[in-house]
C-alpha positions, 0 to 999 in steps of 0.5 A: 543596518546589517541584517544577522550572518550566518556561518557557512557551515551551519545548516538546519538543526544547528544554532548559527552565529548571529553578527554580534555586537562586539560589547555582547556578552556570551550569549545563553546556550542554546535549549535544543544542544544540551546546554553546549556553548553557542555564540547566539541565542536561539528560539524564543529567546532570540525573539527576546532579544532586541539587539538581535531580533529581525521580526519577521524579517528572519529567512528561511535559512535563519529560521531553520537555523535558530528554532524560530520555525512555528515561532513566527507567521510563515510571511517573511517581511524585509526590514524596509517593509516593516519599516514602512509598515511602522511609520504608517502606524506613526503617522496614524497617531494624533497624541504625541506622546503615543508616537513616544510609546510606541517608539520606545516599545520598537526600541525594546523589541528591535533595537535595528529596526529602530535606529533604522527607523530614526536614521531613515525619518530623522527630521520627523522623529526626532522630536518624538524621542527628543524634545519636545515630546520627551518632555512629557514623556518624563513627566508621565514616565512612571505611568508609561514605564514598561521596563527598564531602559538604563541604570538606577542608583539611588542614595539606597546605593550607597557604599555600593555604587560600584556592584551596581555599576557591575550589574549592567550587563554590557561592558564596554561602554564608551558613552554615559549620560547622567542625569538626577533629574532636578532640572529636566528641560523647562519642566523642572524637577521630575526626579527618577522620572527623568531617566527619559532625557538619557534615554533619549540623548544616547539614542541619537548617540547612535543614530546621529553619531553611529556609537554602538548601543551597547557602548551607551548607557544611560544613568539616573541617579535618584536623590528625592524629589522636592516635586509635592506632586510626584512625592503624591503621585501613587505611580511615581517610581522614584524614592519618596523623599525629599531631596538629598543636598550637601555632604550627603548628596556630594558624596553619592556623586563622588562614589559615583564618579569614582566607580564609572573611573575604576569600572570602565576606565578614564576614557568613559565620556560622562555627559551631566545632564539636567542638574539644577543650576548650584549642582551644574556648575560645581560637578562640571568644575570639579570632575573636569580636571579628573574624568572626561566630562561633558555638561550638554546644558552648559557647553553643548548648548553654548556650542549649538547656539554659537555656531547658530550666531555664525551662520546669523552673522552672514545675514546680518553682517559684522562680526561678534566683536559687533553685535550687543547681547542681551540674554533672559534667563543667567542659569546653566545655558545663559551663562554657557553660551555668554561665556564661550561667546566671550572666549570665540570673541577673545580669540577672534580680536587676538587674530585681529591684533596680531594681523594688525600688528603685521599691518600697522591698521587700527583694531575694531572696537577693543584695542588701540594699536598702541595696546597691541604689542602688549596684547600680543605678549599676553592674552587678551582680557575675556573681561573685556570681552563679556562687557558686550554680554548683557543678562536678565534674571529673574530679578532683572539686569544683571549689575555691579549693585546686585553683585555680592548677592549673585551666584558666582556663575553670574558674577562676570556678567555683572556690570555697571549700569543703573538696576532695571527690573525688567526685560522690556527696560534693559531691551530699550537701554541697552538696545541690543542686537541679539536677543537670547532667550534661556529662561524656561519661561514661555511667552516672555518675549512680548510684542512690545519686546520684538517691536522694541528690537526691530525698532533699532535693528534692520535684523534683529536676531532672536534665538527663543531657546527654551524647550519644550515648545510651551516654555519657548519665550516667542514662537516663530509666527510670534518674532516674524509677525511682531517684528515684520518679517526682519527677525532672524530666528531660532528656537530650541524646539521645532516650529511650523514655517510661517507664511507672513505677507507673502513670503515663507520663513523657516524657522531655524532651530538651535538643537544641541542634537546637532552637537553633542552625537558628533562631538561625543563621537569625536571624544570617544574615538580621539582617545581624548581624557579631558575636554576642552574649550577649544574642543567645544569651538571646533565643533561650533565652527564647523557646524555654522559652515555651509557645508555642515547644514545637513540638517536644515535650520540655518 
């Protein structure tokens, strides 16, 4: 973190310049010359200032410089010391969600020492601004709201989106993450108070992916509430109103993507995050072919866990085209990840195919060599591919019966097999070897479902992924203890190590903080004005690489 300059030929009495982000706009003239133009601010001012205050780590020379003497205690204290002094206060908390508070509160005063803070203790706090507190953090974001943290566009916006756009005072921003709040983690819909999860996500933009602060801006667009206890809420600080579908709501979308366009230009990064599964997929359908977006619930979460079965794999052996998937749960992140599994397994067959074509050797498990000349001359089938890719909604397996009733994103996954109504039935037929759980419903993989997959599997691989940990569908003393210590496991949301009949497993966790900062930054800084698949499985195979795991779990 690079503490402010100043300028060699400031002296006492005179206003220096402050090391400055280049997205600053001109700072305010400084009280003490008149109203003449300076490049910093000064005094009480600059106290105010997040992006440019230092605390008490301002020297002497600053203070003289910038009419801070008498506005702070004489003691100066280094950044790494405040730093020490803030984590002990941290640590001093029993409540979570007071470790939240009081992040976001250092986040509004020092904006440096903050990101400090988080890149120094990244393993320790990132479940403090990110899952799994964030969740209660939204959940109660209209009692802890002290100031605003992002951008609100309402349906009161509309036929003004852009002049609201124009408000935030920054103006070159690269990265957008944008929610409305109808499908917030397994909690479901929050509405205005959702503005937590974009909050969160472009905080580790910055600390994980190095994106300026001034370059994120985090959005909330606010079209109701269908939550009875938020619309009851006296402190809720969203609209009170039901939500706004269809025509209405497609349109305030639309003015929305169209003003970010003309406002900041084509190569703005828009991340949708946490729309309801009917808004999800249509958005991510429709602005992919026009902007450059990115759908973290969809292709950040399919990313992360892929990569997390390629880092399995060399556990368990075999490859993708080897393994059997079953998912709990068809909505955005079930699908997601079914679908890019179903594309990585296409291309890897390909490689196959043409390899044995030079060879004249058979294909495992989906093509015969007859077939490979043809194969070779067009693309192989991903149909093919997903018939290896089993789902579970909420009203059981997914079949060629239930077809015409399902969701079009479901669809493809739909294949012939007699209707099972539940989870433990389609576990015992199909007998897969990986497990996914996406549902957002906690405890649904019982005991007799772990016991089930151990039965037919040396390892069994069962990736719990629904955050918050409450909603997490096992936890991990859970999948270790039910299946005997052989389960290969993962969890959206942090858990303790187990200790099990002597030994010790760490839990892995598919995080899509491991995804989305690098990947955006990677968008961002290619020029990039679409995103692509083969984006999204670039950025998996090099995070299951051994080289890659800086951040432990796999």
């Amino acid at each position: 973190m690079a503490e402010c300059e100043l300028n060699s030929a400031t002296g006492p009495g005179r206003a220096a310049t402050l090391d400055q982000d280049p997205g600053t706009e001109a700072a305010s003239p400084c009280p003490a010359n008149g109203g003449s133009d300076v490049n910093a601010q000064s005094g009480h001012q600059l106290l105010r200032d997040p992006r440019h205050n230092k605390g008490l780590a301002f020297s002497e020379a600053e203070r003289d410089a910038h009419y801070l003497r008498g506005l702070l205690p004489p003691a100066i204290v280094s950044q790494e010391h405040q730093e020490k002094k803030i984590m002990h206060n941290l640590r001093s908390y029993t409540v979570p969600l007071h470790r939240y508070i009081a992040m976001m509160d250092l986040q509004e005063r020092n904006e440096r020492l903050f990101y400090k803070l988080l890149i120094d203790n990244v393993e320790e706090l990132l479940p403090v601004v990110y899952t799994p507190v964030v969740g209660e953090a939204c959940q109660k974001y209209g009692s802890i709201y002290r100031r605003p943290q992002g951008l609100y566009i309402s349906l009161k916006d509309k036929g003004k989106v852009l002049e609201v756009l124009k408000n935030w005072p920054e103006r070159s921003i690269q990265v957008i993450v944008v929610t409305d709040g109808e499908r917030i983690l397994g909690l479901g819909d929050l509405g205005c108070q959702g503005m937590g999860i974009p909050v969160g996500k472009l905080s580790l933009y910055t600390a994980l992916g190095g994106v300026r602060p001034s370059a994120c801006l985090p959005i909330t667009i606010d079209v109701g509430t269908n939550n009875e206890t938020l619309l009851n809420d006296e402190y809720y600080i969203g609209l009170r109103q039901r939500r706004a579908t269809g025509e209405e709501y497609h349109e305030l979308l639309q003015e929305f993507m169209n003003a970010v366009k003309q406002n900041y230009g084509e190569k703005v990064l828009v991340q949708f995050e946490d729309f309801a599964n009917h808004n999800a997929f249509d958005l991510l359908a429709k602005y992919s072919k026009s902007h450059l977006v990115f759908n973290d619930d969809i292709q950040g979460t399919a990313s992360v866990v892929l990569a997390g079965l390629l880092a399995a794999l060399r556990m368990i052996g075999g490859g993708l085209v080897d393994q059997t998937y079953l998912f709990l749960g068809a909505g955005e992140a079930g699908t997601g990840i079914a679908e890019l599994i179903a594309l990585e397994m296409s291309k890897h067959v390909r490689q196959q195919a043409l390899s044995a074509l030079s060879t004249d050797q058979p294909v495992h498990g989906v093509l015969r060599i007859a077939d490979i000349e043809l194969f070779v001359q067009t693309e192989l089938p991903v149909d093919d591919c997903r018939k290896k890719i089993w789902l579970v909604d909420s009203k059981g397996l997914l079949v060629e019966s239930r077809k015409e009733s399902l969701q079009h994103f479901k669809k493809p996954f739909a294949h012939e097999h007699e209707e099972l109504k539940t989870l433990l039935e389609a576990v015992q037929s199909i007998k897969p070897t990986v497990l996914i759980g996406t549902s957002g419903v906690g405890k649904t993989f019982t005991q007799e479902v772990i016991e089930a997959m151990a039965s037919f599997n040396e390892k069994p691989v069962i990736f719990s992924l629904s955050n918050p940990t409450s909603h997490s569908e096992c936890t991990a003393e859970e999948a270790y203890t039910w299946s005997k210590g052989t389960a290969v496991f993962a969890s959206g949301s942090p858990f303790d190590p187990v200790e099990y009949e002597g030994k010790t497993f760490v839990p892995g966790q598919s995080n899509n903080a491991y995804v989305f900062p690098g990947f955006g930054l990677g968008v961002v800084i290619s020029g990039a004005i679409r995103v692509h698949d083969d984006m999204l499985l670039a950025a998996c195979k090099y995070l299951h690489h051994p080289l890659s795991r800086v951040c432990g779990g796999w």
